[in-house]
C-alpha positions in Angstrom: 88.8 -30.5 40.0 85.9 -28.3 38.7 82.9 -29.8 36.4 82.2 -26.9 34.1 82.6 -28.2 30.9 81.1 -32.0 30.0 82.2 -33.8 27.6 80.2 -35.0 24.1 77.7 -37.6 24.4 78.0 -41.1 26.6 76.9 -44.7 25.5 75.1 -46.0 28.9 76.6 -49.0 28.2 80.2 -47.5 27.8 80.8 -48.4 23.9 82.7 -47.3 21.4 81.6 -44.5 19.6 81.8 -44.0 15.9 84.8 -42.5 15.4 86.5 -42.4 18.5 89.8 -40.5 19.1 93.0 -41.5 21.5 91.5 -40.5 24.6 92.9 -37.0 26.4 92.0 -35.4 29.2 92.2 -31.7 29.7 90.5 -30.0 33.0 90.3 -26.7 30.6 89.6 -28.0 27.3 86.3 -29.5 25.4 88.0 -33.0 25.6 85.6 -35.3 24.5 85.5 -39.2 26.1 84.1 -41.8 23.2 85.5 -44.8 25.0 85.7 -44.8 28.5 87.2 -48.5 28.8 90.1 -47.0 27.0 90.5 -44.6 30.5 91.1 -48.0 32.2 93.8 -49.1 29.9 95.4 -45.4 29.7 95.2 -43.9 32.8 95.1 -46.6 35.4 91.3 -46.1 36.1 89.5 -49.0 37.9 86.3 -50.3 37.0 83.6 -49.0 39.9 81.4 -52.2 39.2 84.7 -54.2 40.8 84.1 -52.2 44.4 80.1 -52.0 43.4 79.1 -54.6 46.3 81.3 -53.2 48.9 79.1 -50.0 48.8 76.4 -49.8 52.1 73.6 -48.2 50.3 75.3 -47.8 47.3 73.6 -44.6 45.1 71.3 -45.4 42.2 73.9 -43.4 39.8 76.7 -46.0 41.2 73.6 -48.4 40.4 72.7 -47.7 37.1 77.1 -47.0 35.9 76.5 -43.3 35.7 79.6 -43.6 38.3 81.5 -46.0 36.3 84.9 -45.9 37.3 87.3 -44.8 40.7 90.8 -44.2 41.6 91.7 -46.1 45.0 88.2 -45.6 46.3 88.4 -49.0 48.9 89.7 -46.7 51.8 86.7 -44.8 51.7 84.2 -47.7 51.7 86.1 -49.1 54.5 86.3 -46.2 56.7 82.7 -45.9 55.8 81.6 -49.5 56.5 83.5 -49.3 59.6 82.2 -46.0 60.8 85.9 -44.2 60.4 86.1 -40.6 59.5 86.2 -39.9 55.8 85.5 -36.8 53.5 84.0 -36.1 50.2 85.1 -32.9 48.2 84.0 -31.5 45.2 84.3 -27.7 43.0 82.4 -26.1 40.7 83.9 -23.3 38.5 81.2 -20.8 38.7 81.4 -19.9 34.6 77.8 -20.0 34.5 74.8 -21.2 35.4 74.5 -24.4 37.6 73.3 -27.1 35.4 71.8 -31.0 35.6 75.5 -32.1 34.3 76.6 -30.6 37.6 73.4 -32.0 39.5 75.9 -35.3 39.0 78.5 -34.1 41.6 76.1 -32.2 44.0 74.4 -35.9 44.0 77.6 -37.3 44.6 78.6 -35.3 47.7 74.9 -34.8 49.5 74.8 -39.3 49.4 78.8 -39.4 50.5 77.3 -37.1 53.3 74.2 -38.9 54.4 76.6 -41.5 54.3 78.4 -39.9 58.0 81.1 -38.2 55.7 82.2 -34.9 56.3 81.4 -33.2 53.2 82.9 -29.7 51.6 81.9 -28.0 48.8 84.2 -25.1 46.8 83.5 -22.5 44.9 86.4 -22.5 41.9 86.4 -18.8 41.7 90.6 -18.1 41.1 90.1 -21.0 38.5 87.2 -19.3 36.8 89.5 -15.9 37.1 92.8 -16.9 36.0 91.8 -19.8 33.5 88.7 -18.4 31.6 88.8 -14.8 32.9 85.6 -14.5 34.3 85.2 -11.3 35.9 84.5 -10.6 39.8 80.8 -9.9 39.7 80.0 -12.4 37.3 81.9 -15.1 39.6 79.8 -13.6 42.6 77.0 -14.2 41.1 77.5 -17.8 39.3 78.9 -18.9 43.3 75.7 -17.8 44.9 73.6 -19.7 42.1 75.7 -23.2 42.5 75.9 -22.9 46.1 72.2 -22.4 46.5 71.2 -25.6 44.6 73.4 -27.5 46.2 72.0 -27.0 49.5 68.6 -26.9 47.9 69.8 -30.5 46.8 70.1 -31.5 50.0 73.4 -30.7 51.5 73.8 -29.6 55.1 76.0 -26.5 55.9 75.9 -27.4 59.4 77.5 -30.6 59.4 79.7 -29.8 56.4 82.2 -26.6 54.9 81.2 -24.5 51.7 84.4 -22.0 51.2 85.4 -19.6 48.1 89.0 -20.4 47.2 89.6 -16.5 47.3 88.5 -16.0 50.9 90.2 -19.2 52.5 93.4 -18.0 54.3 94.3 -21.4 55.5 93.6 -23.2 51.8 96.3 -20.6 50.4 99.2 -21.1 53.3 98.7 -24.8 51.9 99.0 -24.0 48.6 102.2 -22.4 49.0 103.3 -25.5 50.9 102.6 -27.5 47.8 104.4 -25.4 45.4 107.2 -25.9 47.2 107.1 -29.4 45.6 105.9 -29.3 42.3 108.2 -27.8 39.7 107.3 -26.4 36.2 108.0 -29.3 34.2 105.3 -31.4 35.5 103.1 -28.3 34.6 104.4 -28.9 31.0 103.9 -32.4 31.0 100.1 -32.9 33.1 98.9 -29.7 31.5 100.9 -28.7 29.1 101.5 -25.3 29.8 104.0 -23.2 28.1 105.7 -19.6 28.0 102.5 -18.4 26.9 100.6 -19.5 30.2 99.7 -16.7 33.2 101.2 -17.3 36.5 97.7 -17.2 37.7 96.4 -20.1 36.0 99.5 -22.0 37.7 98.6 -20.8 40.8 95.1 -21.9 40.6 96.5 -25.3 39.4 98.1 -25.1 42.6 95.3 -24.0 44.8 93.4 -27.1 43.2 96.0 -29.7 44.9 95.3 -27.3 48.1 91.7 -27.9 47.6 91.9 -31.7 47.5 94.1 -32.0 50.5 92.0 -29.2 52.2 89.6 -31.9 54.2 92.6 -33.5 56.1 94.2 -30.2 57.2 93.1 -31.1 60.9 93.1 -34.9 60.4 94.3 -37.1 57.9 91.1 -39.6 56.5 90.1 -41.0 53.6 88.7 -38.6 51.5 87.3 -39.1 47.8 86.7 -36.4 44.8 83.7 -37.0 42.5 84.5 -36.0 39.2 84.1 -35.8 35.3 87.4 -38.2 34.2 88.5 -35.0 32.6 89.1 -34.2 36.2 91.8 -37.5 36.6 94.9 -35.4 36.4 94.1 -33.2 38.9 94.0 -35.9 41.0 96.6 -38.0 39.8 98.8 -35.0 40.9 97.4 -34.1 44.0 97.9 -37.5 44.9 102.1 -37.6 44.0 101.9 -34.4 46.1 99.9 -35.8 49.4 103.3 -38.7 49.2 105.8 -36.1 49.0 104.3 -34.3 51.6 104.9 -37.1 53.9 107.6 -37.2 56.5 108.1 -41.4 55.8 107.7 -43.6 53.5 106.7 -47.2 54.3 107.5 -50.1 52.2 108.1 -53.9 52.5 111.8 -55.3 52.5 113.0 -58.3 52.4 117.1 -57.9 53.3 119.7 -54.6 53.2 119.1 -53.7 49.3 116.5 -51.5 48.2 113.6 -53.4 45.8 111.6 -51.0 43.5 107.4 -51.6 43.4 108.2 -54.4 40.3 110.7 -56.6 41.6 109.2 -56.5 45.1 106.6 -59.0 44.2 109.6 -61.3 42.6 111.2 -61.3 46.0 107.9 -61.7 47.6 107.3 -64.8 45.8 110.9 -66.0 46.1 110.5 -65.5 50.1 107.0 -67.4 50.2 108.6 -70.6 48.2 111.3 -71.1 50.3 110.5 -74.6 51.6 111.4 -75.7 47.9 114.9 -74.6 47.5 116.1 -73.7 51.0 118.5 -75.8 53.3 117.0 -73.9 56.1 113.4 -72.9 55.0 113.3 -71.1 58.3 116.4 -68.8 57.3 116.6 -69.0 53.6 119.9 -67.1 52.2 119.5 -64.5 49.1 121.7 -66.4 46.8 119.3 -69.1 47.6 116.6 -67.5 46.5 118.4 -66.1 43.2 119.1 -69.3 42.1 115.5 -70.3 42.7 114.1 -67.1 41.0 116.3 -67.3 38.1 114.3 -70.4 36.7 110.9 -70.1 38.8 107.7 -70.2 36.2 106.7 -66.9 37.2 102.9 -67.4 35.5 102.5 -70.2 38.1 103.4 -68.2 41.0 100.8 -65.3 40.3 103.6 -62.9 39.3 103.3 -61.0 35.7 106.7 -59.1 35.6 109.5 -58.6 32.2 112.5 -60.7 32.1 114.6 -57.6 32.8 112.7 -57.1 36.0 113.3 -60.7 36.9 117.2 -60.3 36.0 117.3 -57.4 38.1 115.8 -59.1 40.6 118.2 -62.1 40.5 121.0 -59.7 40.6 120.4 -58.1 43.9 120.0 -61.7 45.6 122.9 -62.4 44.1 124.9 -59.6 45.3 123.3 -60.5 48.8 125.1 -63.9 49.3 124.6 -65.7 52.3 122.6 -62.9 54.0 119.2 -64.0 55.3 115.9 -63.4 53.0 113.4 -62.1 56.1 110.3 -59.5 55.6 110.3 -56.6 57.3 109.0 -53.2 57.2 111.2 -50.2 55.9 110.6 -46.8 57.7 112.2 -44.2 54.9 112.7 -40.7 56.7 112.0 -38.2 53.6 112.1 -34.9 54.9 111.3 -36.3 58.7 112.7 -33.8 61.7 115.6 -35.2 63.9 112.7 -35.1 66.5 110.1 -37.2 64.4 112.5 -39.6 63.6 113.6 -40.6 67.1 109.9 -40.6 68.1 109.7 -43.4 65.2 112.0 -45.2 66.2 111.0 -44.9 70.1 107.7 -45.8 69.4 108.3 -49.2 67.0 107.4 -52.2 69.3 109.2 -55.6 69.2 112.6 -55.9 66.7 113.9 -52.8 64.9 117.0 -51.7 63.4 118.1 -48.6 63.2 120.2 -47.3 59.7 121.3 -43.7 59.1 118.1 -42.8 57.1 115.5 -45.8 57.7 114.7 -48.0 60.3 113.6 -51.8 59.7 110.7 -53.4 62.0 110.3 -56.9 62.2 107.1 -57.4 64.1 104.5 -55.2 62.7 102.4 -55.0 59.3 102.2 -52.4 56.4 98.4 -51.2 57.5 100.5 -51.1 60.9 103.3 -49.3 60.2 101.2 -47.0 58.1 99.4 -45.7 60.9 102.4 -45.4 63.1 104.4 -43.4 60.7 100.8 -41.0 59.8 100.6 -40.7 63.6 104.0 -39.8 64.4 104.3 -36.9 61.7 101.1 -35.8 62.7 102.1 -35.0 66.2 105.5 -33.5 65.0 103.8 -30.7 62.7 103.7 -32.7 59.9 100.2 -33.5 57.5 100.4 -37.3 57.2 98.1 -37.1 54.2 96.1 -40.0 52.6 96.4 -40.3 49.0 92.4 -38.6 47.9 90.7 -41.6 45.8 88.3 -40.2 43.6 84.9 -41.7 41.8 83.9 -40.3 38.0 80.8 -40.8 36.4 79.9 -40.3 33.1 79.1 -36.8 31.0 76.1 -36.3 30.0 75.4 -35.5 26.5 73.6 -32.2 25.5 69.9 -32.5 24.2 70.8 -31.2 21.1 73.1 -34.3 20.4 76.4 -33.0 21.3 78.0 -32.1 24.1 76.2 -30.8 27.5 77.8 -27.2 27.7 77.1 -24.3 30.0 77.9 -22.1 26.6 75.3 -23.5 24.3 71.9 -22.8 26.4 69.8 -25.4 24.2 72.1 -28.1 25.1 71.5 -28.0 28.7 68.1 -27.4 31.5 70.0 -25.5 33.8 68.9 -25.7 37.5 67.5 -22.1 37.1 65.2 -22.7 34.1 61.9 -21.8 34.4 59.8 -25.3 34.8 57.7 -24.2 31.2 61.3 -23.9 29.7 62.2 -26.8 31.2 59.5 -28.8 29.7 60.0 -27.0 26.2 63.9 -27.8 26.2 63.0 -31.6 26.7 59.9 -31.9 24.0 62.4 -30.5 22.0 65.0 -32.8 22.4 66.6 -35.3 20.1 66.2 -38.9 20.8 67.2 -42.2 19.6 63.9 -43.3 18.5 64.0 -44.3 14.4 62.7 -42.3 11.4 59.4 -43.8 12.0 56.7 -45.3 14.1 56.7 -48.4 12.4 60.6 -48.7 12.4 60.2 -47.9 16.1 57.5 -50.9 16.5 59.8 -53.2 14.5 63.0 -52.8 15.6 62.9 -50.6 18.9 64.3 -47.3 20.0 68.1 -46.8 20.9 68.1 -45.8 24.5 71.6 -46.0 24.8 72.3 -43.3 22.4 69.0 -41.2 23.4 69.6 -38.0 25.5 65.8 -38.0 26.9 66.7 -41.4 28.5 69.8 -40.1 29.9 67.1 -37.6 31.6 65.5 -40.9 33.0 68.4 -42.7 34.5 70.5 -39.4 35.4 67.9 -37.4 37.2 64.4 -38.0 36.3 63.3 -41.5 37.9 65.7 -41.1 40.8 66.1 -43.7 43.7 63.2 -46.1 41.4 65.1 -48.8 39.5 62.1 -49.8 38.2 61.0 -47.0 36.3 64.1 -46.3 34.5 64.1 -50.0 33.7 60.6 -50.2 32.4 61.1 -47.1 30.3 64.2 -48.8 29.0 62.9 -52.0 28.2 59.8 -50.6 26.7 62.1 -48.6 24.1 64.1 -50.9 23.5 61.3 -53.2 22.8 59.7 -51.0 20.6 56.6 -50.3 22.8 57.3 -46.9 23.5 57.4 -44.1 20.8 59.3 -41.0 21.2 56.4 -38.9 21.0 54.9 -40.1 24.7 58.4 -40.7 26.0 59.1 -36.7 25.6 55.8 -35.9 27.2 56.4 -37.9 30.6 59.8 -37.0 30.6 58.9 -32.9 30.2 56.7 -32.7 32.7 58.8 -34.9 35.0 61.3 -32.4 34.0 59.1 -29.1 34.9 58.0 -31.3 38.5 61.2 -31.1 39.4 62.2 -27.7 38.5 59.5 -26.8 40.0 60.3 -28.4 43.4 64.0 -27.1 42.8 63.2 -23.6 43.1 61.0 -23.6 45.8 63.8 -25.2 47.5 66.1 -22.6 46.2 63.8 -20.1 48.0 64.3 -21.8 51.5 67.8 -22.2 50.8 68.3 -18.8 50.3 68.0 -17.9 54.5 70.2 -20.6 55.2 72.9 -19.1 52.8 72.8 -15.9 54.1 73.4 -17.0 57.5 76.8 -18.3 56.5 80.2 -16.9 56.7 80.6 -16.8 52.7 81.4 -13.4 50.7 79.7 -13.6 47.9 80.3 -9.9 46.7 84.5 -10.3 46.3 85.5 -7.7 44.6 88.7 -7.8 42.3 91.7 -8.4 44.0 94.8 -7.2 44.1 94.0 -4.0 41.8 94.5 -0.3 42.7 91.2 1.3 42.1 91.1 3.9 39.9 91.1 7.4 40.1 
């Protein structure tokens, strides 16, 4: 859930790049993305421009595609458009110095903020300790650096959390809770650990689910994780743990037999049709239905499913008979107490039905039942968590022309560059200009493969659509030469380091005043003698 390690350079416009590998995503690794539509079609990642106009305010890196994809991030707008309570949470492994890549996710958290969310910022440091064995006084160090920019940035401790993983007591009891429910093959298979891997760096994998559940400890909300993708199965398995977790599960039923998520839109449709097939559309009968279903043109009714889904389908109607096809809403007790489940069943208004190990409700919705079942757990020492959605925005690429990497210094302006170095790291950039003036003139620059734009649209030109769009266009158009394009950018570059560390310097008071250790020493060891 950390963002230390970008990936190689981005098209702004999301192309394919020149030979582009099978997409894989490794929270540890130097994955590389060269296509990110191919994380829509591999990993269940929704387009952000889909959700783009349900934003209030939207932020200009949602604006500009810099955020260009989310996982379930419509709770979150809701909540926010509705004033709700939500959260925003993000980490940074503190392997080195804070850098514009990371600026990304401090942006990402400071506007969810501003945006009524409460916001918490971590500091990785049993990652950085267990997964890349960083020692103690180089994590202290790295933690004050990135937690000093981020507030610098713009982020208020007051109405927000900033934690070490190391020091937060309450963060661990939870991660032992969620141990308890992942097992070591699904380490094998997300991460691909092995014999070979520490039972730290499982720990801290751990500790990371912990993390991203942390803000709904007190409350369940809505609560979204900005990210790099390589960050996507972090969530994708803190999110199977937040259901497991749960003492119910709620789905939609239609009779006695159990559907599974693919036929349940079969059945759906089936139910909604019934004025076509049934002698009693008011009370149609499951064999009804089956017989209706087994020859129903399934592309008409809005339903995409395999013919052995269908069959399967057909063959629990079947089994059904005469039994009446009527929606309700299925109350699964997982691991409920005695005590939650009679409180369920006590507090379900109009017609239930009570069955050894779920209840049916006949008069209520799924949103409804939803909220019943979060609230009921809740108040019966349960965590009623809410899936975490998450946002992810591109990586930037390093100025060299490869990737962005907190390892390779001249790839990156970190956030504690001196403003002149600032300014010499971008003049010496590479760019997408062409070999020459004249070819420049003639056939125009290539801002979407040009790292100094990146600098434009990512940071540089900010909340001002225009500029960014006039320095495209004119490069693009082959009115702007690389040459002058450098220059503005450098000393927009050195402005805002400059502004940046005075900022740092006011920050500085406001850090110390908080409750954070930032001189941990190593844990857990006998000192010698």
């Amino acid at each position: 859930m950390t963002d230390d390690e970008p990936a190689e350079r981005i098209r702004t416009d999301g192309g394919t790049a020149e030979g582009a590998d099978d997409v894989a995503l490794d929270p540890w690794g130097s994955s590389t993305v060269s296509d990110y539509r191919k994380l829509f079609e591999e990993f269940g990642i929704e387009e952000f421009d889909e959700v783009l106009d349900e934003v209030p305010n939207p932020h200009y890196l949602m604006r500009r595609g810099v955020i260009f994809g989310h996982r379930d991030y419509r709770p979150v707008l809701d909540a926010m458009r509705n004033g709700d309570d939500f959260a925003v949470l993000s980490g940074f492994m503190p392997t080195g110095d804070p850098h514009i890549g990371h600026k990304l996710v401090f942006d990402e958290i400071i506007w969810h903020q501003e945006q009524g969310g409460d916001a918490y910022g971590l500091i990785a440091d049993m990652e950085a300790h267990s997964a890349r064995g960083i020692p103690w006084d180089e994590i202290n160090e790295h933690s004050r650096d990135y937690l000093l920019s981020l507030i610098a940035l713009g982020f208020d401790p007051e109405e927000g959390e900033l934690y070490r993983q190391s020091d937060n007591d309450r963060l661990q009891r939870l991660a032992f809770e969620l141990g308890g429910k992942a097992n070591f093959s699904e380490f094998q298979s997300i991460y691909g650990f092995d014999g070979e891997t520490n039972v730290s760096h499982m720990q801290s994998v751990v500790t990371q689910m912990a993390d991203i559940l942390y803000p709904q400890l007190d409350d369940p909300k809505p609560t979204v994780i900005p990210v790099g993708p390589d960050q996507d199965p972090h969530v994708r398995f803190a999110r199977d743990l937040a259901i497991r977790m749960r003492f119910f599960k709620v789905t939609e039923a239609f009779a006695s037999f159990e559907l599974d998520d693919a036929e349940r839109p079969l059945v759906a449709a089936a139910h909604d049709a019934r004025e076509a097939y049934a002698e009693d559309a008011d009370m149609p009968r499951c064999g009804e239905a089956a017989e209706w279903l087994a020859d129903a043109d399934l592309d008409a009714a809005g339903v995409l499913v395999s013919e052995s889904v269908r069959e399967s389908a057909v063959e629990k109607l079947e089994n059904a008979g005469m039994e009446p096809l009527r929606p309700r809403i299925r109350f699964f007790a997982r691991q409920a107490t005695d005590e939650a489940f009679e409180a369920l069943i006590e507090d379900i208004e109009g017609e239930k039905r009570r069955y050894d190990q779920h209840i049916d409700a006949f008069d209520m919705d799924v949103d409804e039942a939803e909220d019943l079942a979060r609230e009921v757990e809740a108040h019966h020492g349960g965590y009623g968590f809410i899936a975490p959605s998450s946002i992810y925005h591109r990586f930037m690429t390093g100025l060299t022309g490869g990737k962005m990497s907190s390892s390779i210094p001249a790839s990156h302006i970190s956030l504690l560059d001196a403003p002149e170095e600032g300014y010499d790291k971008v003049k010496s950039a590479t760019t997408g200009g062409r070999d020459t003036a004249d070819e420049q003139r003639e056939l125009g620059g290539e801002a979407d493969k040009c790292p100094v734009y990146e600098l434009y649209a990512y940071l540089l030109t900010g909340d001002d659509d225009e500029l960014a769009k006039e320095v495209y266009d004119e490069c693009v158009g082959g009115e702007r030469l690389c040459g002058g394009c450098k220059e503005q950018a450098a000393t927009m570059m050195r402005e805002f380091l400059e502004d940046h560390h005075e900022k740092r310097e006011e920050a500085a008071e406001v850090l110390d005043s908080l409750d954070i250790d930032l001189e941990t020493e190593r844990r857990g060891v006998a000192a010698e003698h």
